[in-house]
C-alpha positions in Angstrom: -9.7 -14.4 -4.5 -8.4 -16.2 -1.3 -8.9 -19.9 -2.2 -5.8 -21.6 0.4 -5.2 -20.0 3.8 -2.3 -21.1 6.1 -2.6 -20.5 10.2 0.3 -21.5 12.1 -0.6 -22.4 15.2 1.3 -23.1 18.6 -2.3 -24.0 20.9 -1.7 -20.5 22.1 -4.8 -18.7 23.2 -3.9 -16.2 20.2 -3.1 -18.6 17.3 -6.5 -20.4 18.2 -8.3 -16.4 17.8 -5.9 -16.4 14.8 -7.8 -19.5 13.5 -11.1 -18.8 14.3 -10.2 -15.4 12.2 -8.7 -17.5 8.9 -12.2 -19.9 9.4 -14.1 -17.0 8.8 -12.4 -15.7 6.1 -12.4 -19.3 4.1 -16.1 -19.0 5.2 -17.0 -16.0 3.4 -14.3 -16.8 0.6 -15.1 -20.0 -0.3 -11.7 -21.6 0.8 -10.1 -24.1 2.7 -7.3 -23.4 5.8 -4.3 -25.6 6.7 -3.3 -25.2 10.4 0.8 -25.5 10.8 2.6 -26.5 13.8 6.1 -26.3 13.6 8.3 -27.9 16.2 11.4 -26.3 16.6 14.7 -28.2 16.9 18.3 -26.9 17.1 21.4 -27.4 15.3 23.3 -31.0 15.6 26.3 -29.8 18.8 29.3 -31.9 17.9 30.1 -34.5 20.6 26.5 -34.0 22.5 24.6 -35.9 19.9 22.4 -35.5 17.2 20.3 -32.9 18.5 20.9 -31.4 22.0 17.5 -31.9 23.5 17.5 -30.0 27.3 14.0 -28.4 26.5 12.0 -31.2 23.9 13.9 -30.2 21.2 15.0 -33.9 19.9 12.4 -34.5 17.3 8.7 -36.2 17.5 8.4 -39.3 18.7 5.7 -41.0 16.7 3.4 -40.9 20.1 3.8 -36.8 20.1 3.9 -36.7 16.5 0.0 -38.0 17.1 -0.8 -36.1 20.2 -0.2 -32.8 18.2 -1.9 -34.3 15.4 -5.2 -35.0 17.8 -4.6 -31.1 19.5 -4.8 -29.8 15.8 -7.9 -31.9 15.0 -9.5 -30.9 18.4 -9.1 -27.2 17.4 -10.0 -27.4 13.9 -13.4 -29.2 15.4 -13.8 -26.0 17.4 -13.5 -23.5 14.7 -15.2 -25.3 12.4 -17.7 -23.6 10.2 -20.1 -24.8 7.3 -18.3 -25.9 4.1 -14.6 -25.2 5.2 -12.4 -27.6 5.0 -9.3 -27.2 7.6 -6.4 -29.9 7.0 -3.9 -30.2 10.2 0.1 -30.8 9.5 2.9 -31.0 11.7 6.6 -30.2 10.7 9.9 -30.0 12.2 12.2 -27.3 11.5 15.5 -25.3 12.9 14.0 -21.7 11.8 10.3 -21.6 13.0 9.7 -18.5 10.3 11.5 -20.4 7.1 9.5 -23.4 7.9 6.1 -21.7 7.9 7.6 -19.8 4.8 9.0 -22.9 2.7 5.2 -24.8 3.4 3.3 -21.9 2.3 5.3 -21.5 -0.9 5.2 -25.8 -0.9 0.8 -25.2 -0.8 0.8 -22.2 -3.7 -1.0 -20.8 0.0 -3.2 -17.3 -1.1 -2.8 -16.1 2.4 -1.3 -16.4 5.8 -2.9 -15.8 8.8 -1.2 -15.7 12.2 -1.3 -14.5 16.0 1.2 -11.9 16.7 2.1 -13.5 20.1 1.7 -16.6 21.4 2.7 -18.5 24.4 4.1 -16.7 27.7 8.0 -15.8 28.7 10.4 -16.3 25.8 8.1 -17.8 23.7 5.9 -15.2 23.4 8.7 -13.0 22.2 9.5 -16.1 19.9 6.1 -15.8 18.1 5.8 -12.1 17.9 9.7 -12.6 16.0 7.5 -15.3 13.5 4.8 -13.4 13.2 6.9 -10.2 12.1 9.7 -12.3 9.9 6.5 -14.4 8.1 4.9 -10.7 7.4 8.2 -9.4 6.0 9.0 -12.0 4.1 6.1 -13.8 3.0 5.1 -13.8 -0.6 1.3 -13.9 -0.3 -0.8 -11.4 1.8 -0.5 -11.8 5.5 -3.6 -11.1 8.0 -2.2 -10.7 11.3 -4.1 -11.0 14.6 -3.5 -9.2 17.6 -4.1 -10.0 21.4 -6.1 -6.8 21.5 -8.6 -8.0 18.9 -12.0 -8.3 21.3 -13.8 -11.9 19.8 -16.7 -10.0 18.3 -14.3 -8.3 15.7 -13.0 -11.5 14.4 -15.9 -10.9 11.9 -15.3 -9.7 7.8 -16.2 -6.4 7.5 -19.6 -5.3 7.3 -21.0 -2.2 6.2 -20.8 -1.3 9.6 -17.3 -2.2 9.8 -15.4 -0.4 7.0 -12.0 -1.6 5.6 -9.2 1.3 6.2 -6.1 0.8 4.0 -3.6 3.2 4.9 -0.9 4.1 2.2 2.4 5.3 2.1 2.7 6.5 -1.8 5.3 3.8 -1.8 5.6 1.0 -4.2 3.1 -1.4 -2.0 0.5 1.0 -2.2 -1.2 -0.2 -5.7 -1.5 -3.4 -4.1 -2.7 -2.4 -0.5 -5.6 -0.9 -2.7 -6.8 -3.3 -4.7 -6.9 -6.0 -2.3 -8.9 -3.2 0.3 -10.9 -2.5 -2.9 -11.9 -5.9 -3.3 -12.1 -7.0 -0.1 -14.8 -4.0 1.0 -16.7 -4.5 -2.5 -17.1 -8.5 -1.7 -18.2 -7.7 2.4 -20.2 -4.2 1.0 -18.0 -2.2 3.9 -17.0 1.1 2.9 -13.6 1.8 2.2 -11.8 5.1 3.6 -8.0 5.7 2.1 -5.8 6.9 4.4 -2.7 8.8 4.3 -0.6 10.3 7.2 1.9 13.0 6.5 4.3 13.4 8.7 5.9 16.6 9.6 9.3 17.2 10.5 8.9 19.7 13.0 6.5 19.7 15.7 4.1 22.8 15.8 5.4 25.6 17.8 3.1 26.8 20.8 1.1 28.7 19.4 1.6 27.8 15.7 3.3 30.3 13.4 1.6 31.6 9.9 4.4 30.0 8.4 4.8 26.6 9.9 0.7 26.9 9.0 1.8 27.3 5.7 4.3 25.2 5.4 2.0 22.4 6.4 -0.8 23.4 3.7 1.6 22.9 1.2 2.8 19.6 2.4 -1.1 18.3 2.6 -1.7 20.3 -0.9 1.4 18.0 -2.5 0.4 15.0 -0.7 -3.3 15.1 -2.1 -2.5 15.3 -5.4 0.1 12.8 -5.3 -3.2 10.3 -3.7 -5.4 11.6 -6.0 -3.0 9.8 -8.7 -3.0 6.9 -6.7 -6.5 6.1 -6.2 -7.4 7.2 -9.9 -4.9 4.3 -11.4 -5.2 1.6 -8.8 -8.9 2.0 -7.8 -10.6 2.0 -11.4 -14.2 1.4 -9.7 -15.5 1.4 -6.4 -17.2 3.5 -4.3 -14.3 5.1 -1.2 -13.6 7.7 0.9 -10.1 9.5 1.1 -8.8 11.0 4.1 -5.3 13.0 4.3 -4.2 13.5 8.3 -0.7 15.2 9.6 1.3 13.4 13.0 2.6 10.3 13.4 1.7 7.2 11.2 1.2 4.5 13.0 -0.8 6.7 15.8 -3.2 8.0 13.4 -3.9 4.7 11.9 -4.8 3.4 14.7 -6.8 6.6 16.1 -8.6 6.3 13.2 -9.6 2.7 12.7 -11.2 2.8 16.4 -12.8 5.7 15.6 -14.1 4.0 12.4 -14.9 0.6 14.2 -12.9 -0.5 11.2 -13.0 -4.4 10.5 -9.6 -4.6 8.4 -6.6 -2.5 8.4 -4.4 -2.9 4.8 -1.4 -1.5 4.8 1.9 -2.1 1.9 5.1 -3.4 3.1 7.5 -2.1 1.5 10.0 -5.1 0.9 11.8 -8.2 2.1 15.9 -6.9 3.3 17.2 -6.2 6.5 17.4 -2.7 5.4 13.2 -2.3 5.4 13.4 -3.1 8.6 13.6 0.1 9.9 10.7 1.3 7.5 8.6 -1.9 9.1 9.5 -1.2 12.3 8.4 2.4 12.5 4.8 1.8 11.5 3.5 -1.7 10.3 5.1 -3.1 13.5 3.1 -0.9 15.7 0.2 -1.3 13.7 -0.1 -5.3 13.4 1.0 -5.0 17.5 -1.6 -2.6 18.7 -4.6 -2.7 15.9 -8.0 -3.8 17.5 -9.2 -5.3 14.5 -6.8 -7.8 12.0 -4.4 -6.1 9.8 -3.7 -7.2 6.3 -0.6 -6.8 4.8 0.3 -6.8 1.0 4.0 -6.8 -0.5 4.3 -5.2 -4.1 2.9 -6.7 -6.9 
């Protein structure tokens, strides 16, 4: 289970939510969190200096080196809970998203929890960049926090708050599922598997017998395809399964709401540039627009 959670955190309205969320979690885990600012510097400019430093991007002083240090303390105090520790560091780095990376790696860190926007004007776009590079990349399980998450679902799930984990029959799946598995067994939520196939066509107006037919077959394929799924990666458990057709990342989220879900899972399918097409289409508009926090899970 989730022993060491990394939050990176900018003092952001959402990357303090994002820490309250990772508290929780340690709280009902029985871990610790580290909170992670990163300053960001540039790249040394030839004949300017060491570091070109228009916008504070000259490394900390000693004196802000502490302020931040006191900021971190201050919002640790807030989000405190019984019997978590949360350790503060500070680092410097060029690439925001490789530094949070390389210290998470550096802790052996079981799981990352950020905002997926941060800080108004280009720094907001900034962090929702981290956010989505730290997700793609990441080695450990990412829970990611959006601005539409009201306060009182930063909670675990409940058994009135199920866990949804919405697979793709790809390669991330079998891991999606067992962390959804465990997750809901551990809070005693239900768990309802989801998986949204997507037609090629839109219906015509009004549907023919054989695009009726045609869709059947692709639910008929697609179900026994999940039923293999669940049966190998979910050896016990109690879950629902639930096989939709339309877009992906529209019925995810139509279907968490209507749940009151407390977790989303979903698989990412990899690390290149190429998956980021695949990421884009549906995790991206998932972890943007979820009103609960989205976990996702790379394959095993």
């Amino acid at each position: 289970m989730t022993k060491r959670i990394l939050c990176p955190i900018d003092f952001s309205e959402q990357s303090v939510h994002a820490l309250n969320y990772a508290v929780a979690l340690a709280h009902w885990l029985g871990g610790s969190v580290t909170t992670l600012y990163v300053h960001q510097m540039v790249w040394p400019i030839v004949g300017i200096g060491v570091y070109a430093d228009p916008a504070g991007t000259a490394p900390l002083s000693d004196a802000e080196r502490a302020t931040v240090m006191a900021a971190l303390t201050h919002c640790s105090q807030a989000a405190a809970a019984p019997g978590v520790g949360i350790e503060g560091v500070v680092s410097e780095g060029v690439n925001v998203p490789a530094t949070v990376l390389a210290h998470a790696a550096s802790m052996s860190a079981d799981l990352i929890v950020i905002g997926t926007q941060g800080h108004s004007g280009f720094e907001r776009l900034v962090l929702g960049s981290v956010a989505e590079r730290v997700l793609r990349k990441a080695s450990c399980p990412v829970v990611t926090v959006s601005p539409q998450t009201p306060p009182e679902a930063l909670a675990v799930p409940t058994p009135a708050r199920p866990v949804i984990c919405a697979v793709d029959l790809s390669s991330s799946s079998p891991a999606a599922l067992r962390w959804a598995s465990t997750l809901a067994d551990k809070a005693g939520a239900g768990l309802l598997v989801v998986h949204v196939a997507e037609l090629p066509l839109e219906a015509p107006a009004p549907p023919s017998p054989e695009w009726g037919a045609y869709r059947n077959r692709l639910v008929a394929a697609t179900r026994e395809r999940l039923d293999a799924l669940t049966a190998e990666a979910l050896k016990s458990g109690r879950f629902d399964q639930r096989i939709v057709v339309g877009r992906p990342h529209d019925e995810i989220l139509r279907l968490a709401e209507h749940e009151q879900a407390g977790l989303i899972v979903m698989g990412v399918r990899g690390r290149s540039a190429v998956d980021m097409t695949i990421f884009g289409s549906v995790t991206r508009q998932v972890v943007r627009r979820a009103t609960c926090p989205v976990l996702t899970v790379h394959p095993d």
